[in-house]
Residue, then its C-alpha position, 0 to 999 in steps of 0.5 A: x500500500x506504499x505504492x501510488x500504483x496501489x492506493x489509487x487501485x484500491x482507492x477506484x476499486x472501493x469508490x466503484x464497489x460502493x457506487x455499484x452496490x448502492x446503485x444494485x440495490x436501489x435497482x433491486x428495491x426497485x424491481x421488487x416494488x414494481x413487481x409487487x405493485x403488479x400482484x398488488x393490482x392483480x390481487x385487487x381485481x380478483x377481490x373485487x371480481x368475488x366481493x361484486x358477486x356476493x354483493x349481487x346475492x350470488x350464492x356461495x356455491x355459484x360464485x364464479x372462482x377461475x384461476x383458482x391455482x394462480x389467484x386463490x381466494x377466502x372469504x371470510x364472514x364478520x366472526x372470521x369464519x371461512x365461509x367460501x374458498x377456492x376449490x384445490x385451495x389446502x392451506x392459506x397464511x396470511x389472512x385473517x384465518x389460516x382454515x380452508x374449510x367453510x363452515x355451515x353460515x347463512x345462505x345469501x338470499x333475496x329479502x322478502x317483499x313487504x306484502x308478501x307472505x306464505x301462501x303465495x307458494x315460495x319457500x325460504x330457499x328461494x335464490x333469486x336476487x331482486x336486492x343488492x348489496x355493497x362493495x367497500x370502495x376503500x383502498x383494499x388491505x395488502x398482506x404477504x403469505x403463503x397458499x397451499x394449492x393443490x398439494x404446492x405452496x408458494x408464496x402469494x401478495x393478498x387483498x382483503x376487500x370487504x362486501x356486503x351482502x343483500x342479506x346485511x351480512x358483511x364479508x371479507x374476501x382474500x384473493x392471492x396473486x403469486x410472487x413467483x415471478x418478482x421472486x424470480x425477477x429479484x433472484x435472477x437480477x440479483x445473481x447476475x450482479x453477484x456474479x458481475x460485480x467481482x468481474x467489473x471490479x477485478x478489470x477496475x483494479x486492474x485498469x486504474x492500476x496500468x493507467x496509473x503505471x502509465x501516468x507515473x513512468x515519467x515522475x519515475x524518470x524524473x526521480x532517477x534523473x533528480x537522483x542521479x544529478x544529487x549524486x553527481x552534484x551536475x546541476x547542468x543536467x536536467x530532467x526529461x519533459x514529457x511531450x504530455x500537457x498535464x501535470x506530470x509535464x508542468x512537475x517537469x518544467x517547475x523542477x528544470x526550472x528550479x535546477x536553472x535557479x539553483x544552478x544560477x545560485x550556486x554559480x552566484x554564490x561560487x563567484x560571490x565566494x571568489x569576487x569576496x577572496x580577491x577583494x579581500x587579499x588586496x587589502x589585507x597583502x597590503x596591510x602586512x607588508x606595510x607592517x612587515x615594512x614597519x617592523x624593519x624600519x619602523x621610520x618608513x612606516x604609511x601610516x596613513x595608507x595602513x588606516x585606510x586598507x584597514x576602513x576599507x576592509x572593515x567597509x568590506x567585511x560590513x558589506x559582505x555581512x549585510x549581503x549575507x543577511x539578506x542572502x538568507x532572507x532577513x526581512x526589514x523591520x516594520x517601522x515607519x521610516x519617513x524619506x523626507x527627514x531621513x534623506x536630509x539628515x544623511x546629506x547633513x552628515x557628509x561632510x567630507x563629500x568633494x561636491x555639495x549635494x543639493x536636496x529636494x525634499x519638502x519639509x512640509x509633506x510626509x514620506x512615509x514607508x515601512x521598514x528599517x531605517x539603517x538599511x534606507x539610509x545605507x541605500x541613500x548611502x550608496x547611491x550618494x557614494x557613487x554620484x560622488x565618485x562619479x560626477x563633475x560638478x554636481x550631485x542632487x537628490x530629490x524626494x516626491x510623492x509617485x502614485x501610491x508609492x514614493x521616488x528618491x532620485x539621485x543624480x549627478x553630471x558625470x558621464x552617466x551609464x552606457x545602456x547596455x550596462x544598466x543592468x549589469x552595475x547592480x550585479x556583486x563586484x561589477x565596476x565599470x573600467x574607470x572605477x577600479x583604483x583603490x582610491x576612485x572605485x568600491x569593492x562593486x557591492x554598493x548598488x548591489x546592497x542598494x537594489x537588495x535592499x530595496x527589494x526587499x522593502x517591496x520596491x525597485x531601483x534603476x538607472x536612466x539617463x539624467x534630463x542635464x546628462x550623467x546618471x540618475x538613480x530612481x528608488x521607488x518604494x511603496x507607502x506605508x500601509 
């Protein structure tokens, strides 16, 4: 039962055996309710056939009994006495008396006329029928029971109609009708669906089990691929597509899909690792041989320069664990962060800058964003970082509303950034050509931190072509909600 194969087997075959048995039940109460309803009918006419003649004053003996093997019938009086059954009839259950046998009652004759009397020659024996009696017109009553006919008992369906006789004698007739044939109806139905149901649920299992086979030999392709690749660590492999637009298919893509972004990942990182190595043996190669300078003679010691390998590998190290903690999804904090104020204290606190940068931020409107407030202003760092390195005269940034949303561009003079390279500068230790010197160009993690950051605030970062020439910077990032 492990198998996907098998539950799904088994799963089909038991929904399949329920419906079937459900539905072959229903069929059967069905079949029987009609073919009752028949002897029902059948029973009824024959009833009401014997209760018209009695009620017309036919004597018991000439009271006309046909089909007697296949409708027998009992009357009974007010007492439960039987007064008149069928010919060959032996035994009855099932009505309101199991006797055959009449006993001696009341012969039904015609009521004498007023003014009639003796003399007129007609004895008490007389037959004929000048009064009528009554036939009940109510809904007849319906028992189930057995009739002995002739030495064979089976099993009937009766119906008890009451009659009254011209004498005011109120009778009951029984008339049976077999239930042989919706026995053998219900027994046959039955016995084939017996027969039929472990065939049709046999070929269920094992139909539900090859198409399930069949549906699942590409997961299993896939599977022996994703093994194969984890055991040989190749994540330029990929899994086999099925030719197929169904879900096996779509499982296919997503995991191609999954191993191209994990296999850009790992190649990121892997350069990420190398890109750190070399920016870091720089500083720290020039660190120690000016101490191992120092140590032999302490007079030529650069003290100067050794402080500022030593900022820029704290600079460094800063940045690589900023990188690192959003590499593992740290999220920023949910505070408010008004723009406005936070962009004209940053500008305020650069005092070493070469170029004064010029501020457009209204004072009297509010910028308000959700997130952290160190992680912003390292962005708004960043970006003013780079429009020094690069401008010529002039650096600006400007806050203002857009839509929903709030912009912070940052702009400088210089010769901004080819368009084919918009993309590539926010990428870890990218430097363009003329920002390689220790002194003029970073490690090339500014604007990647920069656009990191501003993802993870829910917000985006670009470059275009400044309206006076040289780069601007857009960080758009969303009210606060």
């Amino acid at each position: 039962m492990r198998s996907v194969r098998a539950r799904a087997a088994l799963g089909a075959t038991l929904v399949v055996a329920v419906a079937l048995v459900g539905a072959g039940l229903a069929v059967l109460l069905v079949l029987r309710a009609n073919l009752i309803g028949q002897a029902d009918l059948q029973a009824e006419v024959v009833a009401r056939e014997v209760a018209g003649e009695l009620a017309t004053g036919t004597p018991y003996g000439e009271v006309e009994l046909d089909d007697e093997e296949d409708h027998p019938v009992q009357v009974t009086d007010e007492e439960d006495r039987v007064v008149l059954v069928s010919k060959d009839l032996r035994a009855v259950t099932g009505t309101a008396t199991s006797g055959v046998t009449p006993v001696p009652a009341p012969s039904v004759t015609a009521s004498p006329s007023p003014g009639d009397d003796d003399d007129d020659g007609d004895d008490g024996g007389d037959t004929a029928r000048p009064g009528r009696g009554q036939v009940s017109n109510d809904d007849p009553d319906f028992s189930d029971g057995t009739a002995t006919v002739d030495r064979t008992t089976a099993d009937y369906r009766f119906a008890a109609v009451e009659a009254t006789t011209p004498d005011g004698v109120t009778l009951t007739v029984h008339a049976g009708a077999p239930l042989a044939a919706e026995q053998e109806a219900v027994g046959t139905v039955r016995g084939a669906m017996l027969t039929g149901l472990p065939v049709l649920l046999l070929v269920v299992a094992g139909v539900t089990w090859l198409v399930t086979r069949r549906a699942l030999r590409p997961v299993e392709g896939i599977r022996r691929e994703m093994a194969a690749i984890t055991a040989s660590e190749d994540l330029t492999r990929r899994v086999p597509e099925p030719d197929s637009r169904d879900e096996i298919a779509a499982l296919a893509r997503t995991t191609n899909e999954t191993l191209t972004a994990l296999e850009a990942s790992v190649g990121r990182q892997r350069r990420f690792v190398a890109d750190a190595s070399h920016e870091l043996r720089s500083p720290i190669a020039s660190l120690r041989t000016q101490l191992e300078v120092a140590e032999a003679h302490p007079e030529l010691l650069d003290l100067p320069g050794a402080v500022a390998d030593t900022v820029r590998l704290q600079a460094l190290a800063a940045d690589l664990l900023l990188l690192a903690r959003l590499d593992a999804g740290e999220r920023p904090g949910g505070g408010t962060v008004e723009l406005g104020a936070l962009v004209r204290e940053e500008v305020s606190q650069r005092t070493g800058d070469r170029i004064a940068v010029a501020v457009e931020a209204p004072e009297d409107e509010a910028f308000e964003v959700n997130g952290s407030r160190g992680q912003l202003a390292r962005v708004v760092g960043n970006l003013l970082d780079n429009a020094q390195r690069h401008a010529g005269t002039s650096v600006a940034v400007s806050v203002a509303a857009d839509g929903r949303g709030v912009r912070v561009e940052v702009r400088d003079d210089g010769d901004g950034v080819p368009e084919e390279e918009r993309e590539r500068i926010f990428e870890r230790f990218v430097r363009l050509d003329d920002a390689r010197s220790r002194d003029d160009g970073g490690a090339g993690l500014g604007l990647a931190i920069a656009r990191d950051v501003a993802a993870r605030h829910g917000g985006t970062l670009t470059v275009h072509r400044a309206d006076g020439g040289g780069a601007a910077f857009l960080l758009r990032l969303p009210r606060r909600s």
